[in-house]
PAKE-759486 format. One record per atom (N, C-alpha, C, O, CB): residue in one letter; atom name; x, y, z. Coordinates in steps of 0.05 Angstrom, whole numbers, padded with zeros to 5 digits. Glycine has a CB too. Layout:
<atoms>
<atom A, CA, <X, Y, Z>>
...
</atoms>
This chain:
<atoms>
<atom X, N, <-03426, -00583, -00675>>
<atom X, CA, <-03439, -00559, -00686>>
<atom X, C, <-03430, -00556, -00715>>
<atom X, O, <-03406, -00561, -00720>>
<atom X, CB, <-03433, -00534, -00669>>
<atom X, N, <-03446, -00547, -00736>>
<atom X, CA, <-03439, -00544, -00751>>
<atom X, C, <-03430, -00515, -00762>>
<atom X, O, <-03447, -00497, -00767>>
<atom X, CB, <-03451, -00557, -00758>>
<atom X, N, <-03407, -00513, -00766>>
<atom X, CA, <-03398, -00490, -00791>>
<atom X, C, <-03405, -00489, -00817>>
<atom X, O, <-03394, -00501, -00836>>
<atom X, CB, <-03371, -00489, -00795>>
<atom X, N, <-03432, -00466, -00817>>
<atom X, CA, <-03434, -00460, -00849>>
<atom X, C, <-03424, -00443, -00863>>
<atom X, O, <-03429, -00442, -00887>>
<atom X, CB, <-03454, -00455, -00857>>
<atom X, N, <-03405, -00426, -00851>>
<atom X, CA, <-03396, -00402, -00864>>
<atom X, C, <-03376, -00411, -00889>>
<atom X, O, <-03361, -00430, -00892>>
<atom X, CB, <-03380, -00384, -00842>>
<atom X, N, <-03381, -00389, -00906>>
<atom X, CA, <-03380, -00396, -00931>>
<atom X, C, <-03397, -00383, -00954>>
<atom X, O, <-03416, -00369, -00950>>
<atom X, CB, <-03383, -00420, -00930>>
<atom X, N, <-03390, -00388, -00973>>
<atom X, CA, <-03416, -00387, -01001>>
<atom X, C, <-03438, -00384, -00990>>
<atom X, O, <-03441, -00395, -00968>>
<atom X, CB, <-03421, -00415, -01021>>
<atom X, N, <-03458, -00368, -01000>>
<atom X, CA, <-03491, -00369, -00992>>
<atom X, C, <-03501, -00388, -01011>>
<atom X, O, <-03488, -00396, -01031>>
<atom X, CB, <-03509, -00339, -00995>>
<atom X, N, <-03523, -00393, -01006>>
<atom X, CA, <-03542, -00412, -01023>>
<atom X, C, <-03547, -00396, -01045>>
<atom X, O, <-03553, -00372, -01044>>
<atom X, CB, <-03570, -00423, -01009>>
<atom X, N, <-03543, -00411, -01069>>
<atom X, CA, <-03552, -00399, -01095>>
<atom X, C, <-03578, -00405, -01097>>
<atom X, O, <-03584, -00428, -01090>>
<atom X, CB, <-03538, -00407, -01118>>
<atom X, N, <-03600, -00388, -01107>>
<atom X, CA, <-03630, -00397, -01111>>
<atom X, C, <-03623, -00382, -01144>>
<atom X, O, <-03613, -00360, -01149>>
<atom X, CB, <-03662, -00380, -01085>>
<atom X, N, <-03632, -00400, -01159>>
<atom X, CA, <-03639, -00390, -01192>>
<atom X, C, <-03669, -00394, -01198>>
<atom X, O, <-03683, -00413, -01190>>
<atom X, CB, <-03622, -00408, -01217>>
<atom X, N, <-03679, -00372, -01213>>
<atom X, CA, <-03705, -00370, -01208>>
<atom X, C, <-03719, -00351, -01226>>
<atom X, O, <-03706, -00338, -01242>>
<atom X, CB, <-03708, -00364, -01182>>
<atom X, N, <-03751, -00346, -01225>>
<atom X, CA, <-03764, -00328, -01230>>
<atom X, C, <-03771, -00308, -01221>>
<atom X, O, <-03776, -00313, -01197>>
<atom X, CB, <-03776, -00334, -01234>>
<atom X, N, <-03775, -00284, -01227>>
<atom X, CA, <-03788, -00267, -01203>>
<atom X, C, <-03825, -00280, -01207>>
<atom X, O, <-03842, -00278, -01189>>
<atom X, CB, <-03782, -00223, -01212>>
<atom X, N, <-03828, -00289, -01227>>
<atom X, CA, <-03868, -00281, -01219>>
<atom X, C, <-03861, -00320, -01218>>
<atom X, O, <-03880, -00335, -01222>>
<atom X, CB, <-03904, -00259, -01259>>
<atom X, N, <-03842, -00329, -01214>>
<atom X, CA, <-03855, -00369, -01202>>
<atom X, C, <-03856, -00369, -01185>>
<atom X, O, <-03838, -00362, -01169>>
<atom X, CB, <-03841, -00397, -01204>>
<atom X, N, <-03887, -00380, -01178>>
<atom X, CA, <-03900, -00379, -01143>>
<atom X, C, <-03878, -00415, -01141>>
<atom X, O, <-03872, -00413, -01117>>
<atom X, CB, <-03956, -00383, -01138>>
<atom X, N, <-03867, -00439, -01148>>
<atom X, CA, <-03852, -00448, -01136>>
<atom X, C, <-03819, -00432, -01118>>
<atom X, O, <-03810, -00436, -01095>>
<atom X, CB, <-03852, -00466, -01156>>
<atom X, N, <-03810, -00418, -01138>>
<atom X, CA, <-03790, -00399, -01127>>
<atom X, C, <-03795, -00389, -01102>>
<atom X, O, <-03780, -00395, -01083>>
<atom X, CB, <-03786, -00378, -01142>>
<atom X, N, <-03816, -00371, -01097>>
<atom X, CA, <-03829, -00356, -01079>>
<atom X, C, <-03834, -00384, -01049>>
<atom X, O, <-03832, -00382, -01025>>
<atom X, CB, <-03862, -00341, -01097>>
<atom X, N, <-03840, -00404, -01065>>
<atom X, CA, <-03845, -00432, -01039>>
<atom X, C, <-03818, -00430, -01030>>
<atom X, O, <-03810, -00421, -01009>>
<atom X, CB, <-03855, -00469, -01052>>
<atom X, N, <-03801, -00444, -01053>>
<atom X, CA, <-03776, -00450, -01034>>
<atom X, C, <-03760, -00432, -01028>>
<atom X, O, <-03742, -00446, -01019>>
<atom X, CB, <-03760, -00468, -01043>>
<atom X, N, <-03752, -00412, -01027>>
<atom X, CA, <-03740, -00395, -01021>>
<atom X, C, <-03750, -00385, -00982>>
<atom X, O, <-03737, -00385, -00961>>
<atom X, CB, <-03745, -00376, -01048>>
<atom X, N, <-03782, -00377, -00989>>
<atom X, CA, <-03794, -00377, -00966>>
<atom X, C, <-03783, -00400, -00939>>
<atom X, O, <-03775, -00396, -00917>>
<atom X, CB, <-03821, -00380, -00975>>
<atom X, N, <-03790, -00430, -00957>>
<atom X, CA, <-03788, -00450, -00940>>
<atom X, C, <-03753, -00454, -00929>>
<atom X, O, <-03748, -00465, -00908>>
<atom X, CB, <-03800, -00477, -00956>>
<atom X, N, <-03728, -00441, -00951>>
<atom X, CA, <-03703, -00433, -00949>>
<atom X, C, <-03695, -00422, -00918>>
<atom X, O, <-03685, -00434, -00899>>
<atom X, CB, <-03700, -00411, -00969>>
<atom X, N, <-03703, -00393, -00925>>
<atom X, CA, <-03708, -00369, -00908>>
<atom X, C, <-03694, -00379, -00873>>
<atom X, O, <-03675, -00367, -00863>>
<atom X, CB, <-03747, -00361, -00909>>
<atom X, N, <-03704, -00399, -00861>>
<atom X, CA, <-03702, -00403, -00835>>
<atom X, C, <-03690, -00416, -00830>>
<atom X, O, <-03681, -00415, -00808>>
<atom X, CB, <-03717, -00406, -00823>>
<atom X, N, <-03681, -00443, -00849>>
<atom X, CA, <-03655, -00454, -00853>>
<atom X, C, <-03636, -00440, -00853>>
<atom X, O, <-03619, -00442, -00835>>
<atom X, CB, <-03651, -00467, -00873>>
<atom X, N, <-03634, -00419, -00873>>
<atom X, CA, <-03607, -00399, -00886>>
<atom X, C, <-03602, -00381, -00844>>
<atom X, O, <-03582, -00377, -00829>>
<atom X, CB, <-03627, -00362, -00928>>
<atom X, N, <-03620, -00377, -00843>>
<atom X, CA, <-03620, -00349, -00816>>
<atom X, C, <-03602, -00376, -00796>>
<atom X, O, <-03577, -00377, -00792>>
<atom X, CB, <-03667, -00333, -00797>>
<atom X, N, <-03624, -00395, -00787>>
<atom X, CA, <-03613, -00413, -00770>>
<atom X, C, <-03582, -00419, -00768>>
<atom X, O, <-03570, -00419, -00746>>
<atom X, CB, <-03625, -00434, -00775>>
<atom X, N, <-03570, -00425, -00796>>
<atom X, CA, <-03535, -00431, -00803>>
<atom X, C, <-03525, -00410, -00810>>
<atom X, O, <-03502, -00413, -00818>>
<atom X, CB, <-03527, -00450, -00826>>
<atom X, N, <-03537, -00381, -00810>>
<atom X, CA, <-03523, -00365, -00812>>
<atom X, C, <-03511, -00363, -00848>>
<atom X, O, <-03489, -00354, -00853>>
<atom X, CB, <-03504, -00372, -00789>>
<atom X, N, <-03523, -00370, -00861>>
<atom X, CA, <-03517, -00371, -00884>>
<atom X, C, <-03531, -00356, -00910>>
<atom X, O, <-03549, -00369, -00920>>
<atom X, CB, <-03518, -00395, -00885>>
<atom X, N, <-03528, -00338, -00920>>
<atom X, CA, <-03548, -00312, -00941>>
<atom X, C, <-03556, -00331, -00966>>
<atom X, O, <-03546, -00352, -00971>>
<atom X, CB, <-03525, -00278, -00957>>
<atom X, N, <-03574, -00319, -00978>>
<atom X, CA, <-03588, -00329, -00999>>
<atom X, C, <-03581, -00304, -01021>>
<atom X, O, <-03585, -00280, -01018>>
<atom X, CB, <-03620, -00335, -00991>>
<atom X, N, <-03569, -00316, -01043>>
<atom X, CA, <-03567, -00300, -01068>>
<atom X, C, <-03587, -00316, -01094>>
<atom X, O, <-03587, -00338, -01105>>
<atom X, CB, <-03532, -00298, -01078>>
<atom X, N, <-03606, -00286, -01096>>
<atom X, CA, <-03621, -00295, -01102>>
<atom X, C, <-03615, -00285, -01142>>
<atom X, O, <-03614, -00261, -01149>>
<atom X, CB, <-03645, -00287, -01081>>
<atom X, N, <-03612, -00305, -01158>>
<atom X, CA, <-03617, -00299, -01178>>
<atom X, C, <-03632, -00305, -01202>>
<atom X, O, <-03625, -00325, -01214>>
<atom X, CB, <-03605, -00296, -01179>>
<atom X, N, <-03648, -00292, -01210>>
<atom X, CA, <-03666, -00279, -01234>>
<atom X, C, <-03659, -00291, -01260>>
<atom X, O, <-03645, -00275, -01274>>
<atom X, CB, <-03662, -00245, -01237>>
<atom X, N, <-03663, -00315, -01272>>
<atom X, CA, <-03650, -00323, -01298>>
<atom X, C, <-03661, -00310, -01322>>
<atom X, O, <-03649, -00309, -01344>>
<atom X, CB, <-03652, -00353, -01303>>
<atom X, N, <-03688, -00300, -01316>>
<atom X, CA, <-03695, -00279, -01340>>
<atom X, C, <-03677, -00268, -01352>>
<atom X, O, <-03673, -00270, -01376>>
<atom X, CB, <-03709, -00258, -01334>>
<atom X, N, <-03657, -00246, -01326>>
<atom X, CA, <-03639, -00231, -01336>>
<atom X, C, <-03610, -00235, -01351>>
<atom X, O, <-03594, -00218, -01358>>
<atom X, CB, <-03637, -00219, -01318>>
<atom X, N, <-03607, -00272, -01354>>
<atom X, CA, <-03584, -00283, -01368>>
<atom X, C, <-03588, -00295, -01380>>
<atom X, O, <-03593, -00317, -01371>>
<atom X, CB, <-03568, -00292, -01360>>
<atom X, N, <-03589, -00290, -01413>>
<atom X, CA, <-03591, -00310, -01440>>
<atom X, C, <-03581, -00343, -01429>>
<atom X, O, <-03597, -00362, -01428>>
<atom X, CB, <-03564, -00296, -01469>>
<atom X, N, <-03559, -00344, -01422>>
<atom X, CA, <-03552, -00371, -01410>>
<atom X, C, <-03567, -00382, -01391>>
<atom X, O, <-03578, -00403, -01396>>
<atom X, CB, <-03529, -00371, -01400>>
<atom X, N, <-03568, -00370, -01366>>
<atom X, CA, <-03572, -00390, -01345>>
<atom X, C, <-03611, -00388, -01348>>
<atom X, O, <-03625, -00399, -01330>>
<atom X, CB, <-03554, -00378, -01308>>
<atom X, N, <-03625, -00373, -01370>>
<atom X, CA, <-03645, -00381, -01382>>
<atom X, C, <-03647, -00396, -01394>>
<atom X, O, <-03669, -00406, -01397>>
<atom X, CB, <-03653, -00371, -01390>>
<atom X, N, <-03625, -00405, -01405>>
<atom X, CA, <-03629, -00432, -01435>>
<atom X, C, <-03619, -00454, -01408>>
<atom X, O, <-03633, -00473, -01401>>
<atom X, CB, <-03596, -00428, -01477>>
<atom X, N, <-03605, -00452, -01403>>
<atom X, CA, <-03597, -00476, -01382>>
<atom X, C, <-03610, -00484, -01359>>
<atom X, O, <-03607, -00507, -01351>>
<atom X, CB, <-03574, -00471, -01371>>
<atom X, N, <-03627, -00467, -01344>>
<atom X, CA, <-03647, -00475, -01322>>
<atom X, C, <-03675, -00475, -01339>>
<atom X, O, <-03688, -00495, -01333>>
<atom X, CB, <-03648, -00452, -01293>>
<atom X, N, <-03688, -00461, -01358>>
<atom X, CA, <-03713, -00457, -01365>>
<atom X, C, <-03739, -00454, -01345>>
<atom X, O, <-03745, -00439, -01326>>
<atom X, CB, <-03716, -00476, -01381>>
<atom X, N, <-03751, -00477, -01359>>
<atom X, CA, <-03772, -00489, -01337>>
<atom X, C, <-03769, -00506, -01307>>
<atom X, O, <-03788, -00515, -01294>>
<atom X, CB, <-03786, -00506, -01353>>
<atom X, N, <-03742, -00508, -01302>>
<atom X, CA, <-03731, -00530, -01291>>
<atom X, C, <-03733, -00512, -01263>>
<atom X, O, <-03730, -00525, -01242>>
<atom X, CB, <-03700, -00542, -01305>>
<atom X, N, <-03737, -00482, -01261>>
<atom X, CA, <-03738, -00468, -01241>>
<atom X, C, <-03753, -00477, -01214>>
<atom X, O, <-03765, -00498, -01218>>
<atom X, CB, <-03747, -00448, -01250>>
<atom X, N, <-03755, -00466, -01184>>
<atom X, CA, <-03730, -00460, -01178>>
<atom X, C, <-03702, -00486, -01175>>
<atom X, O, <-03703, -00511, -01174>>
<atom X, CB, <-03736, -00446, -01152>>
<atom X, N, <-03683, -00470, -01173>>
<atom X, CA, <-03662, -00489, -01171>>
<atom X, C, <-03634, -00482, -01150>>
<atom X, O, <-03616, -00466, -01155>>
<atom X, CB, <-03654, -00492, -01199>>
<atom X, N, <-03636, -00499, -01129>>
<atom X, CA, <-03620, -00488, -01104>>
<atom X, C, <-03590, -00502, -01106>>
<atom X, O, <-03587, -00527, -01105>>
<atom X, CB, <-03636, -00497, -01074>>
<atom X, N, <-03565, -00481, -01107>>
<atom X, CA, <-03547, -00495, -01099>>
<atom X, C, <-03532, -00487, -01082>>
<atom X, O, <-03538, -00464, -01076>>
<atom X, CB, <-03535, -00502, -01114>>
<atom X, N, <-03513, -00495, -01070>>
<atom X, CA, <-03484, -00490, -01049>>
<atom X, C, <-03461, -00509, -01050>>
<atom X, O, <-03458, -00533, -01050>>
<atom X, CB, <-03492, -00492, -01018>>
<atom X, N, <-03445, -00484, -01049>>
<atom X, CA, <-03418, -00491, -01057>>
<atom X, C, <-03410, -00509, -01086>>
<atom X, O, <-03393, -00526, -01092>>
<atom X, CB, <-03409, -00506, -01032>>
<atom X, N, <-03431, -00496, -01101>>
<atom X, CA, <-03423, -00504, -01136>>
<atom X, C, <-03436, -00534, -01138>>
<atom X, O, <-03429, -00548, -01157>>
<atom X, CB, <-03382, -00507, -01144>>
<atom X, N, <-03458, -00544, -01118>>
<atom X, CA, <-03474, -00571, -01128>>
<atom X, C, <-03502, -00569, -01120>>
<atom X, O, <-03510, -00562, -01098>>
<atom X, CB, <-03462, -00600, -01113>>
<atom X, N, <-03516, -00574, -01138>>
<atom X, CA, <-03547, -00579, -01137>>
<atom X, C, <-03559, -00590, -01115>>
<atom X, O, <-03553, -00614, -01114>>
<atom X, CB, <-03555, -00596, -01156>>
<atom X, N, <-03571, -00584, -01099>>
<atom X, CA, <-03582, -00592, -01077>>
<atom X, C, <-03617, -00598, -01092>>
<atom X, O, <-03626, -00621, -01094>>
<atom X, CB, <-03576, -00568, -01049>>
<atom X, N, <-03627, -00584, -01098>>
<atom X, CA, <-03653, -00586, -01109>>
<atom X, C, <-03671, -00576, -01128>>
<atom X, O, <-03663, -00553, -01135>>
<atom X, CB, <-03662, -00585, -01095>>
<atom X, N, <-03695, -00585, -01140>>
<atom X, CA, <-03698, -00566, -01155>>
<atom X, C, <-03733, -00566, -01148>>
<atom X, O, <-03742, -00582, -01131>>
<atom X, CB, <-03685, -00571, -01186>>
<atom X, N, <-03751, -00546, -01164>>
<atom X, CA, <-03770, -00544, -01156>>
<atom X, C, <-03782, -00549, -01134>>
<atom X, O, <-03803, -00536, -01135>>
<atom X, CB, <-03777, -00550, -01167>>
<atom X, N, <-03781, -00569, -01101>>
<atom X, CA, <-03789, -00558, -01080>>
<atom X, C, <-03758, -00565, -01068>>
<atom X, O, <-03739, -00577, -01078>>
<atom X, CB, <-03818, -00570, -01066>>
<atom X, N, <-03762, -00551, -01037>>
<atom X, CA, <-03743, -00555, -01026>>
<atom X, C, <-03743, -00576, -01008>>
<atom X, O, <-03761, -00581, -00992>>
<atom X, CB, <-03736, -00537, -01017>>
<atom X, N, <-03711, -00596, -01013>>
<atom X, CA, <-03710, -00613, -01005>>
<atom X, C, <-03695, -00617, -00977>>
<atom X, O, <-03679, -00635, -00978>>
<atom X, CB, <-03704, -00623, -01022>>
<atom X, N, <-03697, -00606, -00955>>
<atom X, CA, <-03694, -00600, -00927>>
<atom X, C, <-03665, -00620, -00928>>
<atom X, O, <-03644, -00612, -00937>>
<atom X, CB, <-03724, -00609, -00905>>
<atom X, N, <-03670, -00643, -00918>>
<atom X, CA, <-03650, -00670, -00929>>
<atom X, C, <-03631, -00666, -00933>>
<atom X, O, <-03613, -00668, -00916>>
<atom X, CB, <-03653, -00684, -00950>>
<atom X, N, <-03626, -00656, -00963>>
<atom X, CA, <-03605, -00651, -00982>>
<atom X, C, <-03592, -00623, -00967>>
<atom X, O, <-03568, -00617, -00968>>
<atom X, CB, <-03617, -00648, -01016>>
<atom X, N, <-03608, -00610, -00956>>
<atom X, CA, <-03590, -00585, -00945>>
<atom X, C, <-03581, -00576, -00927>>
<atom X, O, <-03566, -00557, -00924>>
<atom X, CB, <-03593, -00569, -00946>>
<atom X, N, <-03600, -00603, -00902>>
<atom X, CA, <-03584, -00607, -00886>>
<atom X, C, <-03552, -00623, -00888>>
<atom X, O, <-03531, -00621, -00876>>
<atom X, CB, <-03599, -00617, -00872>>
<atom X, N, <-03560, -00636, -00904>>
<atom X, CA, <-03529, -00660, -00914>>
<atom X, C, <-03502, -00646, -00919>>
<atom X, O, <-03480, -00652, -00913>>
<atom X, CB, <-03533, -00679, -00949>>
<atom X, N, <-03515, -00616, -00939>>
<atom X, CA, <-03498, -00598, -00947>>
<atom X, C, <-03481, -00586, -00928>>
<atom X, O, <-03456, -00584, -00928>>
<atom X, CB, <-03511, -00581, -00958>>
<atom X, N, <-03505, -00575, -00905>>
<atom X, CA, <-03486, -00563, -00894>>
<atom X, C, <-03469, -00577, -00879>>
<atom X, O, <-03446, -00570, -00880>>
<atom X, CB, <-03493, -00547, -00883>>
<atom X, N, <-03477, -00596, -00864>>
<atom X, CA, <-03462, -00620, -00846>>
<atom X, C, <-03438, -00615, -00869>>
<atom X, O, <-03419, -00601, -00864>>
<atom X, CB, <-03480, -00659, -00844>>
<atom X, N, <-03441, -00626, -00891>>
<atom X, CA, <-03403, -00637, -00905>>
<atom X, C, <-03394, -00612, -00902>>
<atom X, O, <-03369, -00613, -00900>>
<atom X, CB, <-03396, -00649, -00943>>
<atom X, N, <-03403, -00590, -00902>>
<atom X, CA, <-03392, -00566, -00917>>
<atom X, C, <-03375, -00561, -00879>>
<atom X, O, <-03351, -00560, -00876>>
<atom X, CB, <-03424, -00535, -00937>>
<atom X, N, <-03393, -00557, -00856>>
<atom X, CA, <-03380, -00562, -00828>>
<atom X, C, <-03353, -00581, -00827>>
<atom X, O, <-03332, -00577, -00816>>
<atom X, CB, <-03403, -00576, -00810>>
<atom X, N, <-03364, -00606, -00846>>
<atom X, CA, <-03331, -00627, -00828>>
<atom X, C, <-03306, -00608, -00832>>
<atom X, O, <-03284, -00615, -00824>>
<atom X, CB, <-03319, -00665, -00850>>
</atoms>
């Protein structure tokens, strides 16, 4: 079984990007399933992590590494949580 507890998934993002709105959605039942929250943040609202994500939105991470960007990559977050369990 895996242990996800821990860090929530970081989503960086737009509020009006219908990709954000995809993966986050497609997120959602992963995050519930492992028991794991989604923090969702808004790069509008930070000069930086606007100049540093831009267009590159959305962008999913956990535990401080990139899992994906613009759709969600199921794969990669299952992998995540598996290592993040050992």
């Amino acid at each position: 079984m895996i242990d996800a507890s821990g860090a929530p998934f970081v989503l960086y993002g737009r509020a009006w990007c219908h990709l954000c709105e995809d993966m986050r959605a497609a997120l959602e039942p992963i995050a519930a399933r492992f028991g794991v929250a989604i923090e969702w943040i808004d790069i509008d609202e930070d000069a930086d992590l606007e100049a540093r994500y831009n267009e590159r939105v959305p962008v999913l991470m956990l535990d401080g590494v990139e899992l994906c960007h613009y759709r969600l990559d199921q794969n990669a977050v299952h992998a995540a949580l598996e290592k993040r369990g050992r």
